[in-house]
One Martini backbone bead per residue (centre of mass of N, CA, C, O) as a GRO file, in nm:
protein
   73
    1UNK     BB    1   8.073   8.239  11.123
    2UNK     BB    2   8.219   8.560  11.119
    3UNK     BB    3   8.391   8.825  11.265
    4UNK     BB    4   8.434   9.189  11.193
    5UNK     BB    5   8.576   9.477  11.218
    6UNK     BB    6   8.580   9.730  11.096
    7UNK     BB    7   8.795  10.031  11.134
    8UNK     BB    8   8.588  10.254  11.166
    9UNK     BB    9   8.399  10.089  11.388
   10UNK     BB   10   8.634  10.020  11.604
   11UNK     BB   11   8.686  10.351  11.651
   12UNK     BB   12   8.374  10.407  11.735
   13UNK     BB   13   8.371  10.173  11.972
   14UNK     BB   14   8.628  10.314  12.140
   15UNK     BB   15   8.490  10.567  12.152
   16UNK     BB   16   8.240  10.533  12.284
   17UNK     BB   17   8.342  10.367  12.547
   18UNK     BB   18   8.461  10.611  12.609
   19UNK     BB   19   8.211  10.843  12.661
   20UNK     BB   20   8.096  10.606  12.913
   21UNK     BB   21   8.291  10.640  13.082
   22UNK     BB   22   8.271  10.971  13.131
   23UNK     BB   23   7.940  10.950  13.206
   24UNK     BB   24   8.025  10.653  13.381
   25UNK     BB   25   8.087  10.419  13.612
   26UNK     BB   26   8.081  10.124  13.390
   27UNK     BB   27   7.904  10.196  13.116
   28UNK     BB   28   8.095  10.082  12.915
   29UNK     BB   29   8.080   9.782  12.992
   30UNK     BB   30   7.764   9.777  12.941
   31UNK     BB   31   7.841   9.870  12.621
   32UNK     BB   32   8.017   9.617  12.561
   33UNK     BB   33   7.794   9.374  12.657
   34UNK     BB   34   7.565   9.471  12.409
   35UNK     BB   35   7.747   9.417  12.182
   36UNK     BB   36   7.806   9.134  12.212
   37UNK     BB   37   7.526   9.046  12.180
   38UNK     BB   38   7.464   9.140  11.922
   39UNK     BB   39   7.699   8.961  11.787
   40UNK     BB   40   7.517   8.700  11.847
   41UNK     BB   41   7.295   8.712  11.742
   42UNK     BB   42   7.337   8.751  11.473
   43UNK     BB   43   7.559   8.494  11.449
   44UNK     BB   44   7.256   8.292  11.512
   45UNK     BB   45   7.050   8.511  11.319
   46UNK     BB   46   7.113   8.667  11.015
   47UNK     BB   47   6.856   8.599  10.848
   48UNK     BB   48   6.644   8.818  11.013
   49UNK     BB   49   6.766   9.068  10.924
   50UNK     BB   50   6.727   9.346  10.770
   51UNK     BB   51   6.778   9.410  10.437
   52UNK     BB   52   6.958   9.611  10.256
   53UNK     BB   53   7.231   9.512  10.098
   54UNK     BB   54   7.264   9.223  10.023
   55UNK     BB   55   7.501   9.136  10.337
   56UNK     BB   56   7.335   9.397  10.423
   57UNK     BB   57   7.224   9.444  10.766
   58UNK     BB   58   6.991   9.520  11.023
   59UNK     BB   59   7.026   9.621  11.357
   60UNK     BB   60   6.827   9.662  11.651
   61UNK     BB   61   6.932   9.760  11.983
   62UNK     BB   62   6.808   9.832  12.302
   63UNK     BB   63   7.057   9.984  12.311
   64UNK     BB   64   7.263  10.253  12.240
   65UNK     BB   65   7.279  10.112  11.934
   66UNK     BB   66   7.303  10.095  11.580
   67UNK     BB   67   7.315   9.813  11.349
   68UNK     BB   68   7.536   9.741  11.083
   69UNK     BB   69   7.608   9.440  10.903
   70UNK     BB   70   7.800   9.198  10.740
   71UNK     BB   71   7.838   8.907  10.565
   72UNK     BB   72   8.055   8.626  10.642
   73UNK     BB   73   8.261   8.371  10.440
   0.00000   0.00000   0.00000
């Protein structure tokens, strides 16, 4: 399986990562890899989170933010 941002994703993933460097030093890093782990879980047991719709499933993760993803084949 692989992974790719959506590019709208991706400009909020680095807009969020600048808001957490502004709110605290270090926090950015903290919340990127909160992400990469994120993105590891899922690519590791994609069948496991709730489905939205077809390809599109819901992983809510301890930290940060809520993740919509679909799955690429």
């Amino acid at each position: 399986m692989r992974f790719e941002f959506h590019p709208e994703a991706l400009a909020e993933y680095e807009d969020a990562a600048c808001y957490y460097s502004e709110c605290q030093p270090g926090l950015e890093l903290r919340f990127m890899v909160a992400v990469e782990h994120t993105i590891q879980q899922i690519i590791g047991t994609p069948e496991v989170w709730r489905v939205l719709e077809d390809d599109a499933r819901w992983y809510l993760p301890a930290l940060f933010l809520t993740l919509c993803f679909t799955l690429l084949k």
